[in-house]
Each structure stands twice: as C-alpha cells, then as structure tokens.
N, C-alpha and C positions, 0 to 999 in steps of 0.2 A: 504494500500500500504506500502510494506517496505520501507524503507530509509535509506541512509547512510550521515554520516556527513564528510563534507572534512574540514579537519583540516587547520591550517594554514602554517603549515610545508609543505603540500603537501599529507600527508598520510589521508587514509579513514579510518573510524569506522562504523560496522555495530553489533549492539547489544551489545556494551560497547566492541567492540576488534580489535584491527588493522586488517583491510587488509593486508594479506602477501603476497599474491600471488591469481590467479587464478582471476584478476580484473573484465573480460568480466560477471560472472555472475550478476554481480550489475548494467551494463548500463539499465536494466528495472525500475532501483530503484528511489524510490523520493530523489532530491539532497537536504540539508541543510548544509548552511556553518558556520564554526565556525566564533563565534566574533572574528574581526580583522582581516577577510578572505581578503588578498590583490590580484591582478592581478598575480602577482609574484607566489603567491603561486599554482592557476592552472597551473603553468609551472614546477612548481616544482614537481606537482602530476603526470603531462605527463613524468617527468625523471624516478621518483619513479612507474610507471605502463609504461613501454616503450610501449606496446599493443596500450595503447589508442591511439600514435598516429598515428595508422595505419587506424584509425577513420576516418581521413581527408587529403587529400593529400597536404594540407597548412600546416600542423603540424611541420615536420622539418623545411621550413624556418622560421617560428615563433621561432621555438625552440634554430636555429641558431643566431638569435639577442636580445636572451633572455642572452641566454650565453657569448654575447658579452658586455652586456650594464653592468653598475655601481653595485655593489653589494647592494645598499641604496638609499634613497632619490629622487627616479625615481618619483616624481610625480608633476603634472602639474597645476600650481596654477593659472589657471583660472577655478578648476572644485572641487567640491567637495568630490566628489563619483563617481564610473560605478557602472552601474546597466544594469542588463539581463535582458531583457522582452520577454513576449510574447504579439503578435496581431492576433486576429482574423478579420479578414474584408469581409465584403462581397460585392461583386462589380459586376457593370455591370446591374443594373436595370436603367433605362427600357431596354428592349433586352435579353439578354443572362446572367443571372447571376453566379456569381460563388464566390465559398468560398476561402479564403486566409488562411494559418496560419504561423506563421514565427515566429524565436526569434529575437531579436535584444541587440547589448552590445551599449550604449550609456553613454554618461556622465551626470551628472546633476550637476547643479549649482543654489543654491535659490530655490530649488524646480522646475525648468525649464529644462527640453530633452538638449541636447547638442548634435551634431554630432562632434564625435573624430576623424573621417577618415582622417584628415589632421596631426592628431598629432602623432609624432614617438613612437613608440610600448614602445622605453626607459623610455619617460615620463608617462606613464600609469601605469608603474610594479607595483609601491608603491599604489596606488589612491587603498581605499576601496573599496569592491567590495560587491552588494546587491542584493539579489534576486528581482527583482519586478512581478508587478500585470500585468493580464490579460489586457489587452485592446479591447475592442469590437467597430470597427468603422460598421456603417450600412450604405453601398452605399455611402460611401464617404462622411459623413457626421463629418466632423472633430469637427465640434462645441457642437456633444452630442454624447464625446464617454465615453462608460460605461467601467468602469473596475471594474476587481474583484482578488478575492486572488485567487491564480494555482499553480498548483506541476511545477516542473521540472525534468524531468528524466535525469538520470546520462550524456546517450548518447546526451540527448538534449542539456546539458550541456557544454560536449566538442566540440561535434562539431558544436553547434552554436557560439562559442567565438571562434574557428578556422575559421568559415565561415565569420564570423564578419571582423576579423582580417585581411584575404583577401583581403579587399577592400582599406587598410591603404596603403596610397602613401607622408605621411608625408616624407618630405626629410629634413637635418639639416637644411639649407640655408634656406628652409619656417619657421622653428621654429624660427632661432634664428630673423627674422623680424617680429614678433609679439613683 
C-alpha cells in the first residue's frame, strides 16, 4: 500500500516530495504522521488542501474555530495525547449478528481512553496526536478485547477527526468549572 506522510506544518509527502496540488489522489493512501504531529496541524492540512474539506460537511465549522482560537499552547492538561482509532465489533449474538467498524479520536491519559466530547476544540489544537491500534471487541465482550496494528487511509483520516469532532459540545462556562 502506498502512503503518505502529513507533516507537521500541515503539508503531505509522498515519495520524499511535497504535495502540490491535485490532493484527492492520495485519500486511498496509508496515513503516517510526522513526529510532533499536533491536532493543529490536521487543520492546517485542510487550509493547505481546501478539497478535503469538502470531505465532511462539519469541516468548515471546525475550521471556523480553528481560526479563531490562540495561535499556541491550546492544550488540555488533564490528557496526555489524542489518538485515532479504529474498532471493529461484532454484535448482536444471540439473534441477529452484525459487524461494526468505526474510527474514533479520543484522548489518553496514563495509558487510559478519555472521552474529549466535552472539551472545546481550542484546548485540543496543541495535545499530540497518534495513530492507534485496531480494536477487536466480540459480542460485547469489553473484558477480552484484542487489538492489533492497522493502516489508516488518508480519507479515513479526515473525515473520521471531522466526524469525531461533530459531536464536541464543550462550551467555555463547562471548561472553565473543571
């Protein structure tokens, strides 16, 4: 599988040479991010490729509070890191089974999931940002779920951290009472 690297600036490399232009051919690609890849910088890849956000229809208001918030230091010190996942789950035995597959952007802290949905998009820019591992739960079995290493495709990429994103209903007034 090809791959491309998203830099931290926001620009991609595919065989040692920036993307100039013509972005869409790469959403089949495996993503890798460079060291230092922040939250920030996926936003800054959606200015540098305007196309992608036409990916998700959450994209511009993300992109319009991106452009509002602090130029620095946007990060949330209850969390270590986001990291992207994916899950595969299969549910619905006994009866009707069926397959799930989703990504998900979360936070971790100690080694521990986090749910960010509460906290405003501004405190996240800065926080590192990591690919993670597969997740295989079977029939709802949270206590023996396997994971393993998996790609990420470009598109899965963007528009799973727009889809993510979507669900963020952090307001100041909640923040600043933590």
């Amino acid at each position: 599988m090809d791959n491309v690297i998203l830099l931290k600036d926001g620009s991609m490399v595919h065989n040692g040479k920036t993307i100039e232009d013509d972005p869409l051919v790469f959403l089949g690609f495996k993503v890798d991010l460079e060291k230092g890849y922040v939250l920030r910088s996926y936003f800054q890849m959606l200015l540098k490729y305007p196309l992608f956000m036409e990916l998700n229809a959450f994209s511009p208001t993300y992109i319009e509070q991106y452009l509002t918030s602090s130029e620095n230091k946007c990060c949330y010190e209850g969390l270590d890191q986001l990291e992207f996942s994916k899950t595969v789950e299969m549910i619905g035995f006994p009866g009707r089974p069926r397959l799930e597959i989703y990504n998900s952007l979360h936070g971790i802290r100690a080694n521990e999931t986090c749910e960010i949905k509460s906290i405003r998009l501004e405190s996240l820019l800065d926080m590192p940002l990591k690919l993670g591992r597969l997740k295989h739960i079977v029939f709802e079995d949270k206590m023996d779920i396997l994971e393993f290493d998996t790609v990420f495709s470009l598109f899965e990429y963007i528009d799973g951290i727009a889809w993510e994103l979507s669900f963020h209903s952090g307001s100041l007034q909640c923040e600043l009472r933590r």
